[in-house]
DOMARMAR-844861 format. One record per atom (N, C-alpha, C): residue number from 1; residue in three letters; atom name; x, y, z. Coordinates in Angstrom, 1 decimal, padded with zeros to 4 digits. Atoms other than C-alpha are relative to their C-alpha. Example, Ala and Ser with C-alpha at 12.3 -4.5 7.8 and 13.67 -1.06 7.14 Angstrom:
<sites>
   num   residu   atome        X        Y        Z
     1      Ala       N    000.9   -001.2    000.0
     1      Ala      CA    012.3   -004.5    007.8
     1      Ala       C    000.9    001.2    000.0
     2      Ser       N   -000.9   -001.1    000.0
     2      Ser      CA    013.7   -001.1    007.1
     2      Ser       C   -000.8    001.1    000.8
</sites>
This chain:
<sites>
   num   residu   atome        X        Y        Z
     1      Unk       N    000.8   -001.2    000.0
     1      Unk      CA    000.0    000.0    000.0
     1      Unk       C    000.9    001.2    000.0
     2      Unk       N   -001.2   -000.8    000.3
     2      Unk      CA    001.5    003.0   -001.1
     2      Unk       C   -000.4    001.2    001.7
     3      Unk       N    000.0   -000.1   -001.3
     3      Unk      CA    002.4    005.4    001.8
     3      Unk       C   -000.7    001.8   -000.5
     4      Unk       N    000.7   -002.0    000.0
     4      Unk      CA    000.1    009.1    002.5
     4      Unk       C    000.8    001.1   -000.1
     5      Unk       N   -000.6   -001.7    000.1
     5      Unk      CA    001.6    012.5    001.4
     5      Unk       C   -001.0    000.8    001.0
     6      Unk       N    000.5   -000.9   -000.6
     6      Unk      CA    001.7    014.8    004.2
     6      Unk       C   -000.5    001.0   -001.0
     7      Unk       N    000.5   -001.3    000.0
     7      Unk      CA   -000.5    018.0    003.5
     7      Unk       C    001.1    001.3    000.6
     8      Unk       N   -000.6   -001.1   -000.3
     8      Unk      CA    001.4    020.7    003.5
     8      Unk       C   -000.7    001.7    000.1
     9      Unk       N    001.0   -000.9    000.0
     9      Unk      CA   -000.7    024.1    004.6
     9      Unk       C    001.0    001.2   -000.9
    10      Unk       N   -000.7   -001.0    000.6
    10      Unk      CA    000.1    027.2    002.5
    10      Unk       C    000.7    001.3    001.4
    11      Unk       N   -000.6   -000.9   -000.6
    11      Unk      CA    002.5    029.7    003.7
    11      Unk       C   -000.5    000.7    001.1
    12      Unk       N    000.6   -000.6    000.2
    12      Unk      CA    000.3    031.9    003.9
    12      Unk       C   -001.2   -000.3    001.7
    13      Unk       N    000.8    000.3   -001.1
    13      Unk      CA   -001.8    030.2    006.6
    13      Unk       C    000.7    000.0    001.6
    14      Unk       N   -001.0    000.1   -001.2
    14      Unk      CA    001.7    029.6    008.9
    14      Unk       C    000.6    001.4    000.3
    15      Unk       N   -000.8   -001.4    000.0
    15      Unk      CA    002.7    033.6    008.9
    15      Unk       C   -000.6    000.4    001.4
    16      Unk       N    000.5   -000.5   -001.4
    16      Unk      CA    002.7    035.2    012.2
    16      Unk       C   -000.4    001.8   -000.3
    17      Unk       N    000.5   -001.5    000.5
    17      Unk      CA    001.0    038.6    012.1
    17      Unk       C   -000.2    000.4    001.6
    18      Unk       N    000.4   -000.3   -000.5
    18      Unk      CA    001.0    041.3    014.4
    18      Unk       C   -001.2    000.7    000.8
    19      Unk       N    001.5   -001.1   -000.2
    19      Unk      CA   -002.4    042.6    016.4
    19      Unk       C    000.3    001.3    000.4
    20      Unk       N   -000.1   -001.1    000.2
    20      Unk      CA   -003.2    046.2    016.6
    20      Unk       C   -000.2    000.4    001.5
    21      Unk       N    000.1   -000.3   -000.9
    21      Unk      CA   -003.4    047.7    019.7
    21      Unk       C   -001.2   -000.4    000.9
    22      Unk       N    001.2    000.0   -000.1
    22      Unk      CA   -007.0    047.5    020.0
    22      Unk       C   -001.0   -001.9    000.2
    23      Unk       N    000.2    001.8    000.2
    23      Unk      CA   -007.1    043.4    019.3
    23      Unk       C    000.8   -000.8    000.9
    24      Unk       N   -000.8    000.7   -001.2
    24      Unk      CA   -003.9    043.1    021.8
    24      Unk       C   -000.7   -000.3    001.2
    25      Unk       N    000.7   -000.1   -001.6
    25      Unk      CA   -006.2    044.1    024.9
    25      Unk       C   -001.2   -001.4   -000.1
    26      Unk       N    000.6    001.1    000.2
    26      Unk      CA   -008.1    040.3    023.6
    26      Unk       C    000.7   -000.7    000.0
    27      Unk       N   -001.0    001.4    000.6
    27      Unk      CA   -005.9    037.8    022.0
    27      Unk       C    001.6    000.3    000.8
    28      Unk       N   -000.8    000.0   -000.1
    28      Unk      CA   -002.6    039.1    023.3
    28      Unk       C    001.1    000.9   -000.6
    29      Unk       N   -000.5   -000.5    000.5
    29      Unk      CA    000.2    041.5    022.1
    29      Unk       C    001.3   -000.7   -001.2
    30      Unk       N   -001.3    001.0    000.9
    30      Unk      CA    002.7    038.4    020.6
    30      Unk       C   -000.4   -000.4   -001.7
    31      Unk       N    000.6    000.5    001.7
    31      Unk      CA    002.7    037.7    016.6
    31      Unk       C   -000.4   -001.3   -000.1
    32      Unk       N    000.3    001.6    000.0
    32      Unk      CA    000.5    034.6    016.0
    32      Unk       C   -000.7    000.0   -001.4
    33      Unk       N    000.9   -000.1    001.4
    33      Unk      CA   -001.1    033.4    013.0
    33      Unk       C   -001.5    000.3    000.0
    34      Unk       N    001.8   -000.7    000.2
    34      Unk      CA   -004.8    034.5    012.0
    34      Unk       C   -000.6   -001.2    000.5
    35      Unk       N    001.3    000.9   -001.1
    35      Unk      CA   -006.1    030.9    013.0
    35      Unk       C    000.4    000.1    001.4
    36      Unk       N   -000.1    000.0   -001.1
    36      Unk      CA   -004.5    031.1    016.3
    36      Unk       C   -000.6    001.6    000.7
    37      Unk       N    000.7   -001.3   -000.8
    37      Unk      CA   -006.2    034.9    016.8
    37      Unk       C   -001.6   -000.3   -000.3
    38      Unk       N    001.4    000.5    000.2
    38      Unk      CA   -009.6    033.5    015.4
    38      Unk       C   -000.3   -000.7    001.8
    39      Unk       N    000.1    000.9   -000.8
    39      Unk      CA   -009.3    030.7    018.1
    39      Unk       C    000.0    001.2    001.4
    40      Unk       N    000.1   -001.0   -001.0
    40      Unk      CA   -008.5    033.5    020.5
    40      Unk       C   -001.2    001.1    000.4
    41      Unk       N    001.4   -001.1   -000.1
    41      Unk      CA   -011.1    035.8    020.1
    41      Unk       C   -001.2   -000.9    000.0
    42      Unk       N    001.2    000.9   -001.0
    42      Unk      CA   -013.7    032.8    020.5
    42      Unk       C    000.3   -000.4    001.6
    43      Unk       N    000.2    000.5   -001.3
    43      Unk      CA   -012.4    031.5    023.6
    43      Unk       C   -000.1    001.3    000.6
    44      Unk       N    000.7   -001.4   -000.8
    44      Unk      CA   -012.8    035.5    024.6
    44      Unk       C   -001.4   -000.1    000.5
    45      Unk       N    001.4   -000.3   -000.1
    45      Unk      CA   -016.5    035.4    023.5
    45      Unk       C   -000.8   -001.2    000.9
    46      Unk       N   -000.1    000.8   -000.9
    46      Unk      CA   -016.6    032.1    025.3
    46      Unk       C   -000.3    000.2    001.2
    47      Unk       N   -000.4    000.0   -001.4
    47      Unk      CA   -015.3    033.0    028.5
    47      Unk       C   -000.9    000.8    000.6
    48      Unk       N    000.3   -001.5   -000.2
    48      Unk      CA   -017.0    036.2    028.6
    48      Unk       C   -001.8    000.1   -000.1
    49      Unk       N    001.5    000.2    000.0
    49      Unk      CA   -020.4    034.7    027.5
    49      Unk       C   -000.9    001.5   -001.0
    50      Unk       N    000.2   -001.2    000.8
    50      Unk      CA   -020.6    037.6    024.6
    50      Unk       C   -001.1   -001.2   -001.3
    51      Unk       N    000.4    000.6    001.3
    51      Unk      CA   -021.8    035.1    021.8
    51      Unk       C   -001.7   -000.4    000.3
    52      Unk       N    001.2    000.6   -000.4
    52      Unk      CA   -025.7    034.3    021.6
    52      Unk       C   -000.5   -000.5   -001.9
    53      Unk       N    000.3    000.3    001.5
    53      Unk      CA   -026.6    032.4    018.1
    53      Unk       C    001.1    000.2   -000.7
    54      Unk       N   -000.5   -000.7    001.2
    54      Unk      CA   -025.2    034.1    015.3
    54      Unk       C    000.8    001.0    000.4
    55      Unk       N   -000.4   -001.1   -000.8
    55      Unk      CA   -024.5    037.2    017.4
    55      Unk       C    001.0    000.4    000.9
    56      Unk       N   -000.8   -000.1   -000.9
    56      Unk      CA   -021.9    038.3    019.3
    56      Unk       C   -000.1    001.7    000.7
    57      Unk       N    000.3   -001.2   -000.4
    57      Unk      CA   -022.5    041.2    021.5
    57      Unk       C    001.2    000.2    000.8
    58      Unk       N   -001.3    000.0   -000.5
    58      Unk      CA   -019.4    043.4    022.5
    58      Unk       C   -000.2    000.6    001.5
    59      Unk       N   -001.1   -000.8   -001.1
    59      Unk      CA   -017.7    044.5    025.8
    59      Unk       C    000.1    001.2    000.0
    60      Unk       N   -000.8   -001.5    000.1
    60      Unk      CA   -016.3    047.6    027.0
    60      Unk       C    001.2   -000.4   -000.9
    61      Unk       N   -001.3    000.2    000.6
    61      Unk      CA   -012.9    045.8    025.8
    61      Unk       C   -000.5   -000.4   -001.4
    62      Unk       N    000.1    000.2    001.2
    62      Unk      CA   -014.3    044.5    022.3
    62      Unk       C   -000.9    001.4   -000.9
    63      Unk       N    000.2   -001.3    000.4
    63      Unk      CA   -016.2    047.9    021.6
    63      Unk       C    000.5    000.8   -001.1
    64      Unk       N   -000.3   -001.0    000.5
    64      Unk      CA   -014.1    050.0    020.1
    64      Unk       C    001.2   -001.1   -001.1
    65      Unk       N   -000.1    000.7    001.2
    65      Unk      CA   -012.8    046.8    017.9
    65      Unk       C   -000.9   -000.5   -000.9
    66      Unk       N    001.9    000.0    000.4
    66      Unk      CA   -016.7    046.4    016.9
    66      Unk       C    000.3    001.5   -001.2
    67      Unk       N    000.4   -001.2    000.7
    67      Unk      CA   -017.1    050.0    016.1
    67      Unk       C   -001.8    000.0    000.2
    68      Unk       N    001.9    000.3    000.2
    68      Unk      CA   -020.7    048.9    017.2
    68      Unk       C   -000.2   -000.8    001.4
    69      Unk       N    000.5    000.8   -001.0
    69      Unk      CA   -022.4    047.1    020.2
    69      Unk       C   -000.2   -001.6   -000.5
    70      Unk       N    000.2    001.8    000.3
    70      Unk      CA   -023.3    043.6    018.0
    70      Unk       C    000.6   -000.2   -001.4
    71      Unk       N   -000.5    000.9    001.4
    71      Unk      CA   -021.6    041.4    015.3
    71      Unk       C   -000.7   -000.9    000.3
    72      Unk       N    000.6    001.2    000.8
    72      Unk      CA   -022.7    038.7    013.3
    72      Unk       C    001.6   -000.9    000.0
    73      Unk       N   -000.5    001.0   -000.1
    73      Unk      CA   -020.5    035.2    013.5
    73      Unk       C    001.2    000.0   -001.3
    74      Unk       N   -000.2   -000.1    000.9
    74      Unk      CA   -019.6    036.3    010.2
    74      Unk       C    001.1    001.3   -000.5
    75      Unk       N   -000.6   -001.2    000.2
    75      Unk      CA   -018.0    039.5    010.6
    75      Unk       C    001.3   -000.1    000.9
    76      Unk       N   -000.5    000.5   -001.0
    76      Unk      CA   -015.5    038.1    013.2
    76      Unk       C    001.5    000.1   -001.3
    77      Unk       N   -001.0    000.4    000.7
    77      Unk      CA   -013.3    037.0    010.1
    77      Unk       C    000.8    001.8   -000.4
    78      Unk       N   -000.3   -001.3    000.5
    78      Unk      CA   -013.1    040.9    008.4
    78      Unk       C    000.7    000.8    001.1
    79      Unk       N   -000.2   -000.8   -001.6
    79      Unk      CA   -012.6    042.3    012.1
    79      Unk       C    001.7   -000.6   -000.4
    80      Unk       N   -000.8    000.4   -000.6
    80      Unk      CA   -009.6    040.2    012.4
    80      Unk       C    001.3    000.6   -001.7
    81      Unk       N   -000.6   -000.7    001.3
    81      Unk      CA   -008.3    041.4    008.7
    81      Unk       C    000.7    001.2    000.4
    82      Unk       N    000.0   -001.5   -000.1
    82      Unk      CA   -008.6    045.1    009.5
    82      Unk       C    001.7    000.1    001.6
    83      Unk       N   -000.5   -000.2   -001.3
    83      Unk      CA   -006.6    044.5    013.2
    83      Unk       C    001.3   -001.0    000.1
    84      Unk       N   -001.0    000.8    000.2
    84      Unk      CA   -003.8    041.9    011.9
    84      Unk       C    001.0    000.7   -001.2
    85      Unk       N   -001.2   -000.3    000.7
    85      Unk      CA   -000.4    043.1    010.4
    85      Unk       C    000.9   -000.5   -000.1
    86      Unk       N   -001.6   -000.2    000.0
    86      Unk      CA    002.8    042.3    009.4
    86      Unk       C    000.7   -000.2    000.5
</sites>
């Protein structure tokens, strides 16, 4: 039986990026990659008991990374765009 080729994820997915001031005061100020700040900002909404359905309703500390009182499950990704660098 021939033997499985690992998967290799793109670059792209292993790059450490740094958060913005505004994203540090959640996930952390250290460079990590975008799934390890995804993962971070759920166990936030998590912990914190922000998430109801679809929704995620912010904090004083997610606030002014919102720009709004409620997100959608959906907007979570775009947020994390805007507040991840280089």
């Amino acid at each position: 039986m021939a033997e499985k080729k690992k998967r290799k994820l793109p670059a792209a997915f292993l790059a450490k990026l740094t958060p913005s001031a505004k994203l540090a005061a959640v996930i952390g100020p250290k460079p990590i990659t975008r799934a390890q700040a995804l993962k971070g900002m759920w166990d936030y909404f998590k912990k914190h008991k922000l998430n109801h359905g679809r929704e995620i309703n912010a904090d004083a500390t997610l606030r002014p990374i919102f720009g709004k009182d409620k997100i959608t499950m959906f907007d979570v990704g775009k947020i994390l765009k805007v507040n991840l660098s280089k």
